[in-house]
N, C-alpha and C positions, 0 to 999 in steps of 0.2 A: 516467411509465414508468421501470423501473426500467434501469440501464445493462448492458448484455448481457457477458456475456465475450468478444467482439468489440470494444465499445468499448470496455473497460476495458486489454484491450492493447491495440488505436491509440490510447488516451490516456497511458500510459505508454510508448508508442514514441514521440508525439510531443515529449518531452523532449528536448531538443538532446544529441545527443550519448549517446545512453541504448541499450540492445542487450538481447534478450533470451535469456537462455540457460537449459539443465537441468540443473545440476549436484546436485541432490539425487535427482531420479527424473525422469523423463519426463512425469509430470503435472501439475511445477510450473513453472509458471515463475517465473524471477527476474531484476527488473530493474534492471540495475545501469547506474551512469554514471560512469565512472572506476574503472572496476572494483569501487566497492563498492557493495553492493544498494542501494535505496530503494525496492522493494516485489516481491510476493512474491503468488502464486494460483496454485491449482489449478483454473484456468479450465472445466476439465467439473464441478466441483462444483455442488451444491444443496442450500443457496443457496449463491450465490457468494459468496465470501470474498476481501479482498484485507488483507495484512499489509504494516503502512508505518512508517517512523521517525518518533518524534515527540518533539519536548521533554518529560521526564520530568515537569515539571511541569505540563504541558498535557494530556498522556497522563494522569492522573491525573483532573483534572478533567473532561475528554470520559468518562471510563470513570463518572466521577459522574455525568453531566448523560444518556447513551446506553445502553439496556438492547444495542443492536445492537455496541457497540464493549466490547471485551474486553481485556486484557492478552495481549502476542504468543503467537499458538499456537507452538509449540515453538522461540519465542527468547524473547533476554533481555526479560524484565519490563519494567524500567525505559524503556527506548529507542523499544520497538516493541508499536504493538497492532493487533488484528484486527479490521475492519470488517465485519459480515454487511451486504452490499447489500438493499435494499428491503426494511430497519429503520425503525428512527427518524433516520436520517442521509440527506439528501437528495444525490443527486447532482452536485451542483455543492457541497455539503460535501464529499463523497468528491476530487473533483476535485480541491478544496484541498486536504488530507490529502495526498495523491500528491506534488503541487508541492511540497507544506512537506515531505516527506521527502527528497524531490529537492534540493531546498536545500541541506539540510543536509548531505547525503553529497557534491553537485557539487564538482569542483576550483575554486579560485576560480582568477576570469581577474583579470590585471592591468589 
């Protein structure tokens, strides 16, 4: 089963330390931890779509290997790509995508 727009925000809320807010319009949300994003949906879309940071050189190859995953809808290229849900990307792949953008953007603790 594919992951609902329900779970796909309690799974980016459950990042320690993560909030969700709408500073682009009202039908997006974006999830930032440290104030800077690490993913990005317009949760009433169909299909659902979530946009997440990713190593440029990973980002590249996922977009080889995924007809579902794309280069970021209206961001930077290189950084960030867009996953259509209940593609060729299983949900516990999405899952990781999230974490590994989350990663990246979190402040590091000492």
């Amino acid at each position: 089963m594919t992951m609902t727009p329900e779970q796909l925000r309690d799974f980016c809320l459950e990042q320690v330390g993560s909030d969700e807010s709408f500073p682009f319009s009202p039908e997006v949300s974006v999830f930032k931890v440290g104030g800077k994003m690490f993913a990005l949906s317009k949760l009433a879309d169909e299909p659902l779509e979530v946009s997440v940071k990713c190593d440029p050189e990973l980002s590249e190859m996922l977009r080889g290997v995924h007809a579902s995953i794309i280069p970021g809808y209206h961001l930077p290229k290189r950084h960030w790509i867009t996953v259509t849900l209940g593609g060729d990307v299983d949900d516990d792949h999405v899952r990781e995508l999230i974490e590994a953008s989350y990663d990246l953007v979190a402040p590091r603790r000492a």
